[in-house]
FIKE-922773 format. One line per field, with one value per residue (C-alpha): residue number from 1; y, x, z; residue in one letter. Coordinates in Angstrom, 2 decimals. Example, Ala and Ser with C-alpha at 12.3 -4.5 7.8 and 13.67 -1.06 7.14 Angstrom:
! residues 2
seq [1_2]
y [-4.50_-1.06]
x [12.30_13.67]
z [7.80_7.14]
type [A_S]
//
This chain:
! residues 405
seq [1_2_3_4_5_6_7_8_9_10_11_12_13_14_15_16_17_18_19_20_21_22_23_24_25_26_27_28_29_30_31_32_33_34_35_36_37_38_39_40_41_42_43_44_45_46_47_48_49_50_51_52_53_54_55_56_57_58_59_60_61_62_63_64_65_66_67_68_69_70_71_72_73_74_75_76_77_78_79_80_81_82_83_84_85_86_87_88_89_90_91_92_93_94_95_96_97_98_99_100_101_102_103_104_105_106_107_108_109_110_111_112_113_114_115_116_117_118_119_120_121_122_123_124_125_126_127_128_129_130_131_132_133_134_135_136_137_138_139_140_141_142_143_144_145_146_147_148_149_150_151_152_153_154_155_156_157_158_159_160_161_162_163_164_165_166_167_168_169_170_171_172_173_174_175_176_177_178_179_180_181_182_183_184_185_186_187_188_189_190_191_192_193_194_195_196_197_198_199_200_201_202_203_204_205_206_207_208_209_210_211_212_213_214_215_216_217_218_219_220_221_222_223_224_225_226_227_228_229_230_231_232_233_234_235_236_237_238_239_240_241_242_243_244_245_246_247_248_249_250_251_252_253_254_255_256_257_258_259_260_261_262_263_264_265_266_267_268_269_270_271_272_273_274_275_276_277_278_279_280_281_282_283_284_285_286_287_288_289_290_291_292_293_294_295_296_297_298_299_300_301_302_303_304_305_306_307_308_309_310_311_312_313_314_315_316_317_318_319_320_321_322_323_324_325_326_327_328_329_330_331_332_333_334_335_336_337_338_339_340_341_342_343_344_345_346_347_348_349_350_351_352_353_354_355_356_357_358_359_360_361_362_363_364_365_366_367_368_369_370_371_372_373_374_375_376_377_378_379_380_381_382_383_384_385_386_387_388_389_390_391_392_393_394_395_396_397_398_399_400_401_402_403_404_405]
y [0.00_2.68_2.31_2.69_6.12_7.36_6.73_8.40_11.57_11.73_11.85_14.15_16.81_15.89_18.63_21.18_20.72_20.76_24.29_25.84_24.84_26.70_29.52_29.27_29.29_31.91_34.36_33.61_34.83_37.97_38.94_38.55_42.15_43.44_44.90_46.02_43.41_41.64_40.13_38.61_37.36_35.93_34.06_32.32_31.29_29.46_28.16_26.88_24.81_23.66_22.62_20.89_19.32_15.78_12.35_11.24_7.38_7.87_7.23_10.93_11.31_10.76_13.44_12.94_13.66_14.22_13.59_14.65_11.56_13.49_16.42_15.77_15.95_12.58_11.94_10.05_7.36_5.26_1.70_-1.30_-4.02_-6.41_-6.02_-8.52_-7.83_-5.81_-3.96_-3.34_-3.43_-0.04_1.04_4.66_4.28_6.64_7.59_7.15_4.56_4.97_1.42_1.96_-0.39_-1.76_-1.05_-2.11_0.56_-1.33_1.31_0.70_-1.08_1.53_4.00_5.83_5.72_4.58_8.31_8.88_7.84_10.58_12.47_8.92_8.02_11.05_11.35_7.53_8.02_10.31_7.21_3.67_2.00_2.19_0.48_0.86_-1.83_0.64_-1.03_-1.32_0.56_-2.65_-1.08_-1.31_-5.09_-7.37_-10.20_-12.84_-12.26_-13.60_-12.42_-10.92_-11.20_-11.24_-14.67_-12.77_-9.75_-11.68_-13.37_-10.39_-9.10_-12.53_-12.40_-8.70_-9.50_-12.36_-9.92_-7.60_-10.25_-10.98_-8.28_-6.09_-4.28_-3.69_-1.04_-1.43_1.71_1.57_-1.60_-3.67_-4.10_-7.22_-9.01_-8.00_-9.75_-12.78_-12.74_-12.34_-15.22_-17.46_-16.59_-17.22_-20.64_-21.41_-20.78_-18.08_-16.50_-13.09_-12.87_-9.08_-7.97_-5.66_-5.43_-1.72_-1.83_1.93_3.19_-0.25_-2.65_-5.52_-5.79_-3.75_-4.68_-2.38_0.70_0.84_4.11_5.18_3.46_-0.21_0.12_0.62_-2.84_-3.87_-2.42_-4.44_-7.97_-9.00_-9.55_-5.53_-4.65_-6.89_-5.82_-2.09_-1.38_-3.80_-2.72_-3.64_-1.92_-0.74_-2.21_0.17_0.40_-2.77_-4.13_-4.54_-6.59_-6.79_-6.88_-3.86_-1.72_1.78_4.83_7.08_5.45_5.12_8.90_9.86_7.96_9.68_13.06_12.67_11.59_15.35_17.26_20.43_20.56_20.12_22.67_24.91_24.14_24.89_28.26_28.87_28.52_30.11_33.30_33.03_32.92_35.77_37.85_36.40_34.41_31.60_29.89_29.28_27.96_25.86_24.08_23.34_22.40_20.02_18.19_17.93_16.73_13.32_13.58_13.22_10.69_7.48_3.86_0.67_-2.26_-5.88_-6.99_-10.16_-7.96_-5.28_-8.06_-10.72_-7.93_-6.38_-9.90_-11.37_-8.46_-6.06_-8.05_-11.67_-10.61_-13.72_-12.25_-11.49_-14.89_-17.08_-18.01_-16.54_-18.48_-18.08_-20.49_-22.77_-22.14_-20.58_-17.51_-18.00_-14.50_-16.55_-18.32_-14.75_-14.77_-13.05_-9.57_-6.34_-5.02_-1.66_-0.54_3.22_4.66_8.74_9.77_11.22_8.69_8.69_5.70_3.28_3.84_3.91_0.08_-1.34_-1.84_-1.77_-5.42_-6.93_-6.81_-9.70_-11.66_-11.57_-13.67_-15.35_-11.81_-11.25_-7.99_-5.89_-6.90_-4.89_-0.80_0.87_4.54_6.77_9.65_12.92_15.26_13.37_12.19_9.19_10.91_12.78_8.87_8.69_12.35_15.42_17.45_14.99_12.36_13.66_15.24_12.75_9.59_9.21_9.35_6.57_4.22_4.62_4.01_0.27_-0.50_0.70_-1.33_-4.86_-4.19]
x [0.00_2.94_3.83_0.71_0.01_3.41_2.46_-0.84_0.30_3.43_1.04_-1.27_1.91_3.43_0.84_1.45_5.60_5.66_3.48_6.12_8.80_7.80_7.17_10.71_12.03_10.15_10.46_14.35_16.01_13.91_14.10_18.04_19.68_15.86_16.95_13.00_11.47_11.54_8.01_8.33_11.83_10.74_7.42_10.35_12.52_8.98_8.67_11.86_11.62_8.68_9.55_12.95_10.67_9.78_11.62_12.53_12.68_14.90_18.91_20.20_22.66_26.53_27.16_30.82_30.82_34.90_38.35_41.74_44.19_47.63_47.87_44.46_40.60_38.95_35.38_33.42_30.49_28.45_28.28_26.33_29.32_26.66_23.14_21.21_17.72_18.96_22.14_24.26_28.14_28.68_31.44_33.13_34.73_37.41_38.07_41.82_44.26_46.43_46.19_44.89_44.54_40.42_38.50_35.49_33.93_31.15_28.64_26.70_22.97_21.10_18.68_20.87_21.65_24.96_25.73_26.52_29.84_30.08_32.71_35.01_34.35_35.44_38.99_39.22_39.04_41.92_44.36_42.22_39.63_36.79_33.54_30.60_28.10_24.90_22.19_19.06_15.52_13.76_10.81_11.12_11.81_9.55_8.74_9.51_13.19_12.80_14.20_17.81_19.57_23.41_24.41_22.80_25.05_28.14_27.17_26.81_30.22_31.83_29.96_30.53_34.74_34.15_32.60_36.00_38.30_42.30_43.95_41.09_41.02_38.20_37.01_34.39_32.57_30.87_28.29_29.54_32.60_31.27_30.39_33.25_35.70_33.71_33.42_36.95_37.28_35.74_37.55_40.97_40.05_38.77_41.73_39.53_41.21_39.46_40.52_41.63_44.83_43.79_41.20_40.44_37.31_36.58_34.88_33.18_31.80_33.84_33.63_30.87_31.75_35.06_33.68_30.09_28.28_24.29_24.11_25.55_23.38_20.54_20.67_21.51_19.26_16.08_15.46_15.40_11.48_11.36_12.99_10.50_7.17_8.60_10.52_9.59_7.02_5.38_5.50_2.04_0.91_1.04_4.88_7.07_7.73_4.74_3.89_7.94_8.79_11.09_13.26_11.84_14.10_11.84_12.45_15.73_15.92_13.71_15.86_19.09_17.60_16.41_19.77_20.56_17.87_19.22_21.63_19.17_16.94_19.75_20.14_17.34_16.97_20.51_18.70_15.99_17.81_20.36_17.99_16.19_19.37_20.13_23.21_22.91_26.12_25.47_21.97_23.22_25.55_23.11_20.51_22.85_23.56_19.40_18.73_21.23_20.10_16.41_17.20_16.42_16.30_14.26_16.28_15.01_13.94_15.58_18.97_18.64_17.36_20.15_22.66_21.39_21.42_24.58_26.43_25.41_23.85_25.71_28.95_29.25_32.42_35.04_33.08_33.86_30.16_29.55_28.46_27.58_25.12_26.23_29.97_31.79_33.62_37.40_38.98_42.82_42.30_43.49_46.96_48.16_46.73_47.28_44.82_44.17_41.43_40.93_38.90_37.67_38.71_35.28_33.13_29.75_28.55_31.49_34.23_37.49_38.98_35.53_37.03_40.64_39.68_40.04_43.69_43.67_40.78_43.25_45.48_47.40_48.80_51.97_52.67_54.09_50.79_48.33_47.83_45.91_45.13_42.82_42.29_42.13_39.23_37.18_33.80_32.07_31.72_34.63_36.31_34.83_34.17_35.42_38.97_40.97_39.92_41.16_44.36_44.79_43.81_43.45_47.04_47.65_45.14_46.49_49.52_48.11_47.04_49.40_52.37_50.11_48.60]
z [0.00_0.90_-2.61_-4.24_-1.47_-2.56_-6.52_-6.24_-4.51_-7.18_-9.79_-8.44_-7.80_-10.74_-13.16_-10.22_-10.15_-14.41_-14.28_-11.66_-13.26_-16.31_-14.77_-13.19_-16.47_-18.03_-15.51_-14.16_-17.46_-18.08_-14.12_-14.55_-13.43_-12.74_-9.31_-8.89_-9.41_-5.94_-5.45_-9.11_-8.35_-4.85_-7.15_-9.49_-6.34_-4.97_-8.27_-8.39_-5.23_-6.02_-8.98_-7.54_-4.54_-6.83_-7.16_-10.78_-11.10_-14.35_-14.95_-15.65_-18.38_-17.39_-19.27_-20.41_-23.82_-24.27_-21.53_-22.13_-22.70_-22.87_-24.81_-27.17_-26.32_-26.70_-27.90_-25.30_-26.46_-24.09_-25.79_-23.63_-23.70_-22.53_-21.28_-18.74_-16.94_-14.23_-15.18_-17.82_-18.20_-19.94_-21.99_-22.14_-25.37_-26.57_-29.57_-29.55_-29.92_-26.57_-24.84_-21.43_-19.00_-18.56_-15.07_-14.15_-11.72_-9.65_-8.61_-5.65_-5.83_-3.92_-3.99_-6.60_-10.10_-10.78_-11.89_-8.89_-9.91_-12.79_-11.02_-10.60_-14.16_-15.89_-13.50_-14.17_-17.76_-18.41_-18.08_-18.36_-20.53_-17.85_-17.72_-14.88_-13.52_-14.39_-13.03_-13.45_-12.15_-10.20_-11.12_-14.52_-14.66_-15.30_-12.96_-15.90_-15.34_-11.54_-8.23_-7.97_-4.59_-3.46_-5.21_-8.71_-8.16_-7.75_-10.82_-12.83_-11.44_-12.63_-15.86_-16.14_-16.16_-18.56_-20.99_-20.99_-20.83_-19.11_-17.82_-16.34_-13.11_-10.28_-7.94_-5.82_-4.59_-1.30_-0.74_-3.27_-2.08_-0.14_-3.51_-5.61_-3.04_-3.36_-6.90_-6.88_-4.47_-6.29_-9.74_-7.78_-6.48_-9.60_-12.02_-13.81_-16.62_-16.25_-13.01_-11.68_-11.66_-9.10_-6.89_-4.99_-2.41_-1.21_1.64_2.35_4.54_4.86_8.42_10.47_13.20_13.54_14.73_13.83_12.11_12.92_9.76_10.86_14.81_12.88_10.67_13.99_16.27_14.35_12.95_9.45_9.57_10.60_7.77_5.99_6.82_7.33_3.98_1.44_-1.24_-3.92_-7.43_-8.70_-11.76_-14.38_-14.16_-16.06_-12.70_-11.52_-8.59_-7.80_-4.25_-3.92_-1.17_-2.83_-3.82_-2.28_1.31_1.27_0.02_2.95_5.21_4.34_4.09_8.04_9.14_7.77_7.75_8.65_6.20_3.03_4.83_4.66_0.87_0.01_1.94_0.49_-3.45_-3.03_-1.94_-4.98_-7.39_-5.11_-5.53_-9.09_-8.00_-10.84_-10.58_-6.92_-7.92_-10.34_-8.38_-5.71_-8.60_-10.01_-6.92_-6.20_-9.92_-9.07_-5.48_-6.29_-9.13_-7.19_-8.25_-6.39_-5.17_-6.06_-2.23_-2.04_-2.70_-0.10_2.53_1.68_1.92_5.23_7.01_5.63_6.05_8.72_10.61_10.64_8.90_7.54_5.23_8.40_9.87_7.33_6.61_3.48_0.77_-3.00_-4.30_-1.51_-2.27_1.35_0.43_1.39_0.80_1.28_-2.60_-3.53_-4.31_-7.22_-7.92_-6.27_-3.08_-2.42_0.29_0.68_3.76_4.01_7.90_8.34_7.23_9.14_6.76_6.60_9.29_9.39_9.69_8.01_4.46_5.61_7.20_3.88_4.31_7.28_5.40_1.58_4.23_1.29_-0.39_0.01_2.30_-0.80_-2.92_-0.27_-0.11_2.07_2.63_5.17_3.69_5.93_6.36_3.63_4.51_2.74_-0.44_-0.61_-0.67_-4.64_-5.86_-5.26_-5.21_-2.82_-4.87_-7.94_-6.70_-3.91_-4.03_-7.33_-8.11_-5.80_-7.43_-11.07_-9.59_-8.28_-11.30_-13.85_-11.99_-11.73_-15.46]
type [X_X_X_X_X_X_X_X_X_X_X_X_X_X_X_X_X_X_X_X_X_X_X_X_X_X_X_X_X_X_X_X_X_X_X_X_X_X_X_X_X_X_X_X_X_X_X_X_X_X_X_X_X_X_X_X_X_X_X_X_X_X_X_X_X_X_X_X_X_X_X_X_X_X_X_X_X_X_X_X_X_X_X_X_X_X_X_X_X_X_X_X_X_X_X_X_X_X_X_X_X_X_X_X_X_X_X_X_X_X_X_X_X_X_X_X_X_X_X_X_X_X_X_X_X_X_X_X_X_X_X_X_X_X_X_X_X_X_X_X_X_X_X_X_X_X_X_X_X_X_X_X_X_X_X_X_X_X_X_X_X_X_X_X_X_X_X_X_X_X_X_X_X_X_X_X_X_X_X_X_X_X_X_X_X_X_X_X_X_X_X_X_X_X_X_X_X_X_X_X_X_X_X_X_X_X_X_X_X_X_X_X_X_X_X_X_X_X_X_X_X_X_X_X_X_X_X_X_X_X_X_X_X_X_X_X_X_X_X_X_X_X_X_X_X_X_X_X_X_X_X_X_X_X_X_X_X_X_X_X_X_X_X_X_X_X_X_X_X_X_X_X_X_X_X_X_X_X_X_X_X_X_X_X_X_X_X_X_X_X_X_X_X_X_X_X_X_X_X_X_X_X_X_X_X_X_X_X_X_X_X_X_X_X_X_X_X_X_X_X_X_X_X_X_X_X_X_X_X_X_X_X_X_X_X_X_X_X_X_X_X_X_X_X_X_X_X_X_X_X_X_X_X_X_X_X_X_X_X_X_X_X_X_X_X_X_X_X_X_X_X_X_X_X_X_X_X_X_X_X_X_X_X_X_X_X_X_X_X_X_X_X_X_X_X_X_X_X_X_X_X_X_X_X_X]
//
């Protein structure tokens, strides 16, 4: 039913959001350097947030249309590499002839579109052949293509590394760093010739229990049937999905938003009074970040459910209880690629020493095939996007890969 209450009132808002943001757009431009015309100005700021105020349930654009590789400008085209029911390995190919070393760039299964990762794609594309994991809307697939939980994900990883062949590299952003160290796992204790030459988990939960966030005590703090009968929806029929069990975008959204509520209300008073005093470039920015923020995307239930129990609230990975279709996860059959684990200092999702833990669980690496770095005055974000990723961290991570490519 939640689903259904939230559908009805998004489509009865969704005439009144279209008509303001018209107006917005008609009356921003021609009000530009009008230093009169106050009560019209503060009418277009309304506008504007109401306007800004919906969800979207659609993939925004990446958006990277060229990169520099040396001293030339690149042409960048998306191409799908391979396409299955609920994600797609996509391809930012270059229209050069510089071999660069492949990375797949697993983007996190949550309420967001993988564009999230816009920011790491386009640094990560200046000196490698990158691909991302862009999954899927749950909504929008159909029940004919069955459930998708944790074992499916890892499958799609393993499948995903198949598709782009030896020699490829792996970063794992955030949640699903838990499932690319199994699928690597299992590719090293089965001989796999796609196997990684490097595998780089960021700002993820390997182990929970090392210092655990608001976000870990919650998972904690309530059983697996809670989570259940509390967050699990189903789709309403007139969308492709229809009748799909489903962890909705819009909750998760909500959920995030509360743990910093202040802060977006200070947003949004902060964009109303730029485009009040005609600041645009200010507006813009904080537009920007609201379009991909609002942008959300519903997780298949068996996914989010699987992944809460087995890993923040068993942690069968650090355990040793892990399994893949019945196969126990045994981080110590990886013994010949390169491990890098970066952590942000002020993480409030994934704390310092969570993803670091990888290091004592990749038992069988040799000492000089392990990195890891804590990055100072970086939050989770900052771990992924952001100036100290480009300038700082980012330079370390080419540097992993290019000397085990």
């Amino acid at each position: 039913m939640i689903y259904s209450a939230y559908q009805a009132q998004a489509d009865f808002l969704a005439p009144v959001r279209a008509m303001a943001k018209l107006a917005s757009a008609a009356l921003v431009p021609r009000l530009n350097g009008a230093a009169h015309h106050v009560p019209l100005k503060s009418f277009a700021a309304t506008c504007e947030l109401i306007a800004l105020a919906g969800l979207t349930h659609t993939r925004p654009a990446y958006g990277i249309s060229s990169v520099m590789v040396g001293n030339r400008e690149a042409q960048v085209t998306e191409e799908p590499a391979h396409v299955l029911p609920f994600g797609t390995l996509l391809h930012f190919k270059k229209d050069t002839d510089t071999g660069q070393p492949k990375v797949l760039l697993v983007a996190p299964m949550s309420g967001h579109f993988a564009t999230l990762l816009r920011g790491t794609v386009r640094t990560l594309l200046e000196d490698h052949d990158v691909y991302i994991t862009d999954w899927h809307n749950a909504r929008d697939v159909s029940l004919r293509h069955g459930p998708f939980g944790f074992d499916d994900f890892v499958d799609y990883l393993v499948e995903f590394l198949e598709v782009m062949g030896e020699g490829s590299h792996v970063i794992a952003v955030c949640q699903p760093c838990v499932a690319v160290l199994a699928a690597v796992a299992l590719m090293a204790e089965d001989s796999h010739p796609a196997l990684p030459r490097s595998m780089t988990l960021m700002a993820g939960p390997i182990d929970t229990r090392v210092s655990p966030t608001v976000v870990n005590k919650l998972a904690t703090g309530r059983s697996i049937e809670w989570f259940e009968r509390n967050l699990i929806a189903t789709v309403p029929l007139h969308h492709v999905g229809a009748l799909r069990q489903v962890y909705p975008g819009f909750l998760q959204i909500a959920g995030f938003m509360s743990m910093n509520i202040d802060r977006h209300v200070k947003a949004h008073a902060e964009l109303y009074e730029h485009i009040r005093n005609g600041e645009h470039e200010k507006a813009e920015a904080i537009r920007v970040f609201y379009d991909e923020y609002f942008a959300v995307m519903d997780l298949p239930a068996e996914f989010y459910l699987e992944t809460v129990r087995t890993v923040f609230q068993e942690f069968a990975l650090p355990l040793g209880k892990l399994t893949c279709h019945g196969r126990t996860i045994d981080p110590r059959a990886i013994k010949r690629l390169m491990l890098f684990t970066v952590e942000g200092e002020k993480d409030d999702i994934c704390a310092v020493g969570q993803t670091m833990a990888a290091h004592d669980l990749c038992a069988s690496l040799r000492p000089y095939m392990k990195r890891h770095h804590m990055q100072a005055g970086v939050g989770h974000y900052g771990v992924f996007n952001g100036r100290r990723w480009t300038h700082e961290i980012y330079p370390m991570l080419r540097n992993v890969i290019y000397s085990s490519n």
